[in-house]
N, C-alpha and C positions, 0 to 999 in steps of 0.2 A: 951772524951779523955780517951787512954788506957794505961796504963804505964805494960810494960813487966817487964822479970827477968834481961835484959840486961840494963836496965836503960834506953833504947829510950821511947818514949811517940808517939805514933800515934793520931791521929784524926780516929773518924768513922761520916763521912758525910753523911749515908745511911739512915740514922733517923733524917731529921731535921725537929725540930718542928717548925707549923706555927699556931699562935694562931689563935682558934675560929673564932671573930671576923675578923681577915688579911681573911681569908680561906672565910666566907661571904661575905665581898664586894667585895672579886676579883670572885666568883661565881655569884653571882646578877648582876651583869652588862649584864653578857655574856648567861646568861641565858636570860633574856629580850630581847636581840639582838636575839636571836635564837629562842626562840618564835615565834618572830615578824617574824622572817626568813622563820621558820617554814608556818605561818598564811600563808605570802604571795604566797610562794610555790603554797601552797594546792589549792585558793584562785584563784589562774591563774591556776591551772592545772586543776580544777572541774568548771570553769567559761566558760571555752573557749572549745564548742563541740568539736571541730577536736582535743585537745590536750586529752578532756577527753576518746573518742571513741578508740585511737591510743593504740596497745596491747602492746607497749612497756614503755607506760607510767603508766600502769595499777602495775607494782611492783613497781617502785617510787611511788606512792600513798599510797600504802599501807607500803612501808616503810616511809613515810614521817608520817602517821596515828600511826604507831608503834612509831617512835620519839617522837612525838606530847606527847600521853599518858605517854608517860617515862618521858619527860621533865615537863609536869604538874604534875603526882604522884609522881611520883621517887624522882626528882630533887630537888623538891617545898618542899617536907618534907626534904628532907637534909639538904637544906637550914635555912629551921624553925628549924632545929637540932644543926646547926652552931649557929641561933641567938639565942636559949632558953640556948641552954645548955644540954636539957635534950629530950627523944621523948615528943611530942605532945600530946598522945594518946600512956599509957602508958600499953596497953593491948594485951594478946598474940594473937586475930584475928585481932586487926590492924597492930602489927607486921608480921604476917602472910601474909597477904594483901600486905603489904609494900616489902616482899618478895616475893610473888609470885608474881608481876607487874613488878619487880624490872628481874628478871628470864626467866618472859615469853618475856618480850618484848625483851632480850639480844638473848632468843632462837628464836624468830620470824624473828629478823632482819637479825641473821646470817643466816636463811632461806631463808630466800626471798634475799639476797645477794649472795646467791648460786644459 
């Protein structure tokens, strides 16, 4: 709430906080789901010769492999971030890591989506 010189009061809704916890269990769910989404994808598309041989299925794979790694590194420590509180692994090459996976996989996928 912002109170000017004129005596009005506005609201700024651009910042609403959502605590920790709220922010964890509505990410874990959907995470899981997509995993699982993920698995499946992969699962049937490397299962099935003629799906895997086919040159246009060959960028879906590897974007799906791209996801995959993001949503198990990336995601998975964010999440542990939500539920501790704090990072995990409080060290400048694991944050480093966390960032460069975090990076590469956002620059790979916009790759391979081009």
């Amino acid at each position: 709430m912002v109170s000017n010189e004129s005596g009005t009061i506005s609201y700024d809704y651009t910042n609403i906080y959502i605590p920790r916890e709220v922010r964890f269990w509505i990410l874990l769910p959907f995470n899981i789901i997509s995993l699982a989404c993920s698995l499946f994808q992969l699962f049937h598309l490397l299962t099935k010769r003629i799906l895997r041989i086919a040159l246009n299925n060959h960028s879906i794979i590897a974007i799906l492999f791209t996801g995959l790694s993001s949503q198990v590194i990336d995601i998975l420590f964010f999440i542990t971030y939500l539920r501790l509180g704090y990072i995990w692994f409080q060290t400048p090459i694991f944050c480093r890591f966390w960032w460069c996976v975090d990076t590469e996989a956002f620059a790979v996928t916009v790759f391979l989506v081009m």
